[in-house]
ZATORVEX-435111 format. One record per residue: x, y negated, z of N, C-alpha, C in turn. Coordinates in steps of 0.2 Angstrom, whole numbers, plus 5000, padded with zeros to 4 digits. Atoms other than C-alpha are relative to their C-alpha. Layout:
XYZXYZXYZ/...
This chain:
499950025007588747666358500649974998/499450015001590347566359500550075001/499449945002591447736362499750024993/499949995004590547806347500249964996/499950075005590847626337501150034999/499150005001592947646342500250095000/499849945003592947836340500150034993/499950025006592347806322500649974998/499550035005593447686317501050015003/499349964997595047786327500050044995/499949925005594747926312500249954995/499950045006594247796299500749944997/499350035002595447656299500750014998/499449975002597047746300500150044994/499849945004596547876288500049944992/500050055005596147716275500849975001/499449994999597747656280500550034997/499449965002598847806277499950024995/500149985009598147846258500049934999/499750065006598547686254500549995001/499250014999600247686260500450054995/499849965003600347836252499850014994/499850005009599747806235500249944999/499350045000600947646235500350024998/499449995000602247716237499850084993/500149945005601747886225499649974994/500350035005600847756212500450004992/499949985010602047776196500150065000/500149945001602047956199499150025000/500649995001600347946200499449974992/500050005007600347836184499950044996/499949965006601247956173499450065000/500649934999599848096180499549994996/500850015002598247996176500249974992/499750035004599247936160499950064993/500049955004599548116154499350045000/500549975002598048176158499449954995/500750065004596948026148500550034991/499749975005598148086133500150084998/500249965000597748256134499350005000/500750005004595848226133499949934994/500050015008596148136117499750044996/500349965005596148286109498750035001/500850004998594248296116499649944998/500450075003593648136107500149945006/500250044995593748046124500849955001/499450055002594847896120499849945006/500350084993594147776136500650015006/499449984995595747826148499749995007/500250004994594747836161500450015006/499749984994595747926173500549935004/499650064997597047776174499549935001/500650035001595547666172499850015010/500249974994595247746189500450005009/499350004995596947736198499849945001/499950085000596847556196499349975004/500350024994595247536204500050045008/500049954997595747676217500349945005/499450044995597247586223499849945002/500550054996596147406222499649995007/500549994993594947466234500450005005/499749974992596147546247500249925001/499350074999597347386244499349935004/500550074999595347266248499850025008/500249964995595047396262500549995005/499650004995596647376273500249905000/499850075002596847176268499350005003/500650004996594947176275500150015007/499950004994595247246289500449955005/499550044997596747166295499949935001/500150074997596246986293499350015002/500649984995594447046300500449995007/499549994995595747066315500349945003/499450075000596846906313499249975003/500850074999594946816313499850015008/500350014995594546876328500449985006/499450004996596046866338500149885001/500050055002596046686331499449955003/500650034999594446646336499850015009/500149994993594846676355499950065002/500249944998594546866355499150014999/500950005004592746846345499749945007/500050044997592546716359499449924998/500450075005592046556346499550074996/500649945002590646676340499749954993/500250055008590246536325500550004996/499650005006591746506318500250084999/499749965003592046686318499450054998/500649975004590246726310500449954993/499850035009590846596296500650014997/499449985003592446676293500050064999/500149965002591846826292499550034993/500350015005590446786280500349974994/499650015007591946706267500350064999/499849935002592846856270499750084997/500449955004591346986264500149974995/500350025007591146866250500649994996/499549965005592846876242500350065002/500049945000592947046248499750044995/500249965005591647106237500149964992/500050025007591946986222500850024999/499549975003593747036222500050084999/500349955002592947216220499950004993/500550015009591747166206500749974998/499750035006593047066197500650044998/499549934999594447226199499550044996/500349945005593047336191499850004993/500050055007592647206177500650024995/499549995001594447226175500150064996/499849945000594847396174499650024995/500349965005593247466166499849934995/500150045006593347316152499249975000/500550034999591547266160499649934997/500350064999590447106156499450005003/500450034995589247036168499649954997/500450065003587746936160499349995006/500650004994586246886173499649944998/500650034998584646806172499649975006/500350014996583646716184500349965005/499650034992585046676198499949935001/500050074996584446516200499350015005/500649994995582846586210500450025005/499649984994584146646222500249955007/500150064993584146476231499849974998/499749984994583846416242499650045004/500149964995583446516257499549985003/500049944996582446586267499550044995/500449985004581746726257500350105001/499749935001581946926256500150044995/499849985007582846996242499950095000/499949905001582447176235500150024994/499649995006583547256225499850054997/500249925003583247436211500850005004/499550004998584447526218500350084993/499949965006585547636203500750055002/499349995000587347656209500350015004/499750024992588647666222500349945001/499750064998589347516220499549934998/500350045002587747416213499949955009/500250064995587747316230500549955000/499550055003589347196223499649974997/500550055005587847116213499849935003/500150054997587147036226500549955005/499550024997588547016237500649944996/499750025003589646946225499649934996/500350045006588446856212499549945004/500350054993587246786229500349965004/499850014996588046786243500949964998/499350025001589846736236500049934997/500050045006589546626221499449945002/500650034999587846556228500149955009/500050024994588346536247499450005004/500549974995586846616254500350065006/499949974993587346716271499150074999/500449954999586446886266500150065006/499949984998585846986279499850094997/500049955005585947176274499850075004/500449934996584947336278500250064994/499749975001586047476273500050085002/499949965000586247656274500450025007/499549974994587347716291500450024998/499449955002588447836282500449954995/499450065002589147646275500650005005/499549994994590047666292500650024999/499549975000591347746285500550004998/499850065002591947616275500449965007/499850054991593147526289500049914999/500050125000592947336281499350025000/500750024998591147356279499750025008/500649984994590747446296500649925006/500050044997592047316303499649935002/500350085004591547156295499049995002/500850035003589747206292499550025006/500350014996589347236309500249965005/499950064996590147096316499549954998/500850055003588546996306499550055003/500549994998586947006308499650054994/500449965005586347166296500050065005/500649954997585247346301500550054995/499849915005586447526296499450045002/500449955000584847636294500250075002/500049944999584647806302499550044997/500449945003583947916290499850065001/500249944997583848056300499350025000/500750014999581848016302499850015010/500250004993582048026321499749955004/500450064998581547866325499749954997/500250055003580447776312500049935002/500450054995579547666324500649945001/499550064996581347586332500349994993/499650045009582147596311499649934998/500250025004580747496306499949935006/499850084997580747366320500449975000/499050025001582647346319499849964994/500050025004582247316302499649925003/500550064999580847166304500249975006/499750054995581747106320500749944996/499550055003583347036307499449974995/500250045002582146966297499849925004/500250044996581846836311500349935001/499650054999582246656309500449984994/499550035006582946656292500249935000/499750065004583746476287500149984993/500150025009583746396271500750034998/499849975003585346476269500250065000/500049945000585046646272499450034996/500449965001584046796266500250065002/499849924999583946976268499950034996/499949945006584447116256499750065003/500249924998583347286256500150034993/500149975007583547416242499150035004/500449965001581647476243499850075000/500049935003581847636235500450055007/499849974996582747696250500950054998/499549965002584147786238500249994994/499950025007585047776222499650044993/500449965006584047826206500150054997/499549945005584247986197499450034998/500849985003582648066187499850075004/500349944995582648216198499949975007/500150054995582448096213499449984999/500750015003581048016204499450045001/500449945000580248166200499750025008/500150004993580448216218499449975004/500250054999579848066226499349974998/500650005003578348046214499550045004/500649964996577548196219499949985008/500050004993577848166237499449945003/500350054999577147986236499149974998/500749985003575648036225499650045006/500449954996575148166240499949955009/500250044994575248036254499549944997/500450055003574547896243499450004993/500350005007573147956231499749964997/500450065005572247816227500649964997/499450055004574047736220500450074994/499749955006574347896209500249984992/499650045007574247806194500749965001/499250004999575547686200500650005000/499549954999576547796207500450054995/499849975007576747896191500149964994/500050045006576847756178500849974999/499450025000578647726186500550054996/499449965003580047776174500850005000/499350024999581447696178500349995008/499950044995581547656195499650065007/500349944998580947776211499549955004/500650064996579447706222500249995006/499550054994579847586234499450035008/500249954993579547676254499949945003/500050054997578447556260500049975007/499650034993578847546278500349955002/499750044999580347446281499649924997/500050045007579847356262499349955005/500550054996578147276272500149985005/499950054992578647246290500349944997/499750075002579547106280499449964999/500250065003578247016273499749975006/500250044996577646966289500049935001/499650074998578646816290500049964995/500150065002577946726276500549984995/499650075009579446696262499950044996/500050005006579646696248500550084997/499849925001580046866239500550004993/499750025008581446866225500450074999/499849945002581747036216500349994994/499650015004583147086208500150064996/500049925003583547246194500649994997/499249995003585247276183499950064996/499749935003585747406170500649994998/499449985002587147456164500450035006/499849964994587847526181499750085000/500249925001587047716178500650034998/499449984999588947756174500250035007/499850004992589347736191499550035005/500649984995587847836199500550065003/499449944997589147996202500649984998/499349974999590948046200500250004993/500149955007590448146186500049974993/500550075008589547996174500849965000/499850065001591047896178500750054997/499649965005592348026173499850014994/500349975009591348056155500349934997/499850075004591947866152499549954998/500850015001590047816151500049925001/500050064997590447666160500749944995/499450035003591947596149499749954995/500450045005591547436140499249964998/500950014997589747416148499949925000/500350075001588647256147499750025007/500650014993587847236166499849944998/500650064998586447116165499550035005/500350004993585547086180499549954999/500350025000584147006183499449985005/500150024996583246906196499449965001/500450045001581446836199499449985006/500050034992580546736215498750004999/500950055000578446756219500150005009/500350004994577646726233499850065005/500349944996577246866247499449985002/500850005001575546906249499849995008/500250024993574646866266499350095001/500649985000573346996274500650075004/499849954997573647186282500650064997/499449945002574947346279499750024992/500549975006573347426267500149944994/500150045007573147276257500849974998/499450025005574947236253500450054997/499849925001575347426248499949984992/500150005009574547406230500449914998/499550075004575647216228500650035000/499349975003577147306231500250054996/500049965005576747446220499949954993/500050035007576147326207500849964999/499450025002577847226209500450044997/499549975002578847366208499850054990/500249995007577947406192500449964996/499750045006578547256184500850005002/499650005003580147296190500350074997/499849945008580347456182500049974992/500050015009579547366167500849974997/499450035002581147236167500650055000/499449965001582247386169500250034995/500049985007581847466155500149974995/499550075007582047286144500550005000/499350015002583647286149500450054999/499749945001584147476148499850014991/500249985008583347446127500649954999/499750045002584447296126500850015000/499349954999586147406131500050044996/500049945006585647536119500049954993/500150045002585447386107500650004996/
């Protein structure tokens, strides 16, 4: 495990590294490019400049992505060679947390964004399991940034594996205590204890982050995913099909959590469906956007796997329903 751990980050680091050296130094040449191309789609109505809109969070990121790294590096060298193991969890934990709010406040920046939220005072205190809709690639700044940053909750975080690739999240975010899922399906059994084993011990100023849905939103995914879970689940067909905004949450991981008795605080957001591809974010879609987010705390139900199946589907009803209020209040 440790040689694949340092044979990843022998490709990844470096290569993060030398495209950020190298768009430094090629940055006002790379200006005038994204400059003349945003003024050439003028003539196409498309007056949002995205392109340089895009440089600017381009170079941000590399520029969060190698300053991440490096004092990740400094902290541990500093910390006796990871040796003081507390001070160098709590220095690691400030560093995620203006690591991703310097993100969000760069993307705020660049794409002229506003940030309105509801709720966030059900976010403390701790101990409790947060589940998020999941819409975006970058909608995990919400909580990280808006919870974990601003709040000073120490979220622990169950992620995708092909996050790894990222070298401040796969350094940082596995020097903490969070779970990179293997989607592969090879080993449900050991994915899903991994999971409900970080749930263990929370403190009042922790929680743990799950997206649910397993993946980012997109209505051919729905679609999908609908049938699929209409055929394992018939007596929840209705529903399973009543969901329109949001995909149905995989409940596996999503239950092994309730075990442990806390308190359950879910969270939804729109205006980020800009940011679901490449593609949406090149049309300009996202230029000027209102994100509202919204956050709210019940109780986790007590009893077996079968009988909490229909409370997580009824929850995730009401968050579709909240998703939809605020994807009318955007179009508004």
């Amino acid at each position: 495990m440790e040689k694949a751990v340092s044979i990843r980050r022998l490709k990844t680091v470096p290569t993060v590294f030398l495209a950020w050296a190298i768009s430094l130094l090629m940055s006002p040449l790379l200006v005038v490019v994204a400059v003349g191309v945003d003024v050439a789609r003028l003539v196409t109505g498309n007056r949002t400049f995205t392109t340089l809109r895009l440089l600017v969070f381009g170079l941000a990121y590399l520029t969060a992505e190698v300053v991440g790294v490096s004092v990740a590096g400094l902290q541990w060298v500093a910390t006796g060679f990871g040796t003081n193991h507390e001070r160098l969890m709590s220095w690691s934990y400030q560093l995620q947390g203006r690591w991703s709010a310097f993100l969000l406040a760069t993307l705020k920046k660049a794409f002229s964004l506003n940030v309105e939220t509801t709720g966030l005072e059900h976010t403390e205190p701790g101990p409790y399991i947060l589940m998020m809709r999941h819409a975006s690639m970058i909608d995990v700044l919400l909580p990280a940034s808006l919870i974990a940053h601003q709040k000073g909750i120490k979220l622990r975080w169950i992620l995708k594996q092909e996050l790894l690739s990222d070298p401040a999240l796969d350094v940082v975010g596995s020097r903490l205590p969070n779970h990179f899922v293997d989607r592969s399906g090879r080993d449900t059994a050991a994915e899903r204890e991994a999971i409900r084993q970080l749930a263990v011990a929370l403190q009042h100023d922790e929680a743990l982050m799950i997206y649910p849905e397993g993946t980012r939103f997109s209505t051919k995914k729905r679609d999908v995913m609908v049938r699929k879970m209409s055929r394992i689940y018939p007596e929840f067909v209705a529903e399973i099909e009543s969901l329109d905004s949001v995909l149905p949450p995989q409940p596996g991981g999503s239950l092994a959590l309730l075990d442990f008795d806390y308190d359950i605080v879910f969270g939804t957001h729109s205006g980020l469906a800009g940011l679901a591809s490449l593609r949406q974010i090149w049309s300009g879609a996202l230029v000027g956007t209102t994100i509202r987010a919204e956050f709210w705390r019940v109780e986790a139900p007590k009893g077996s796997f079968e009988s909490r199946l229909p409370w997580l589907l009824k929850q995730w009803q009401e968050v579709d329903r909240r998703t939809r209020r605020l994807e009318d209040r955007r179009k508004d």
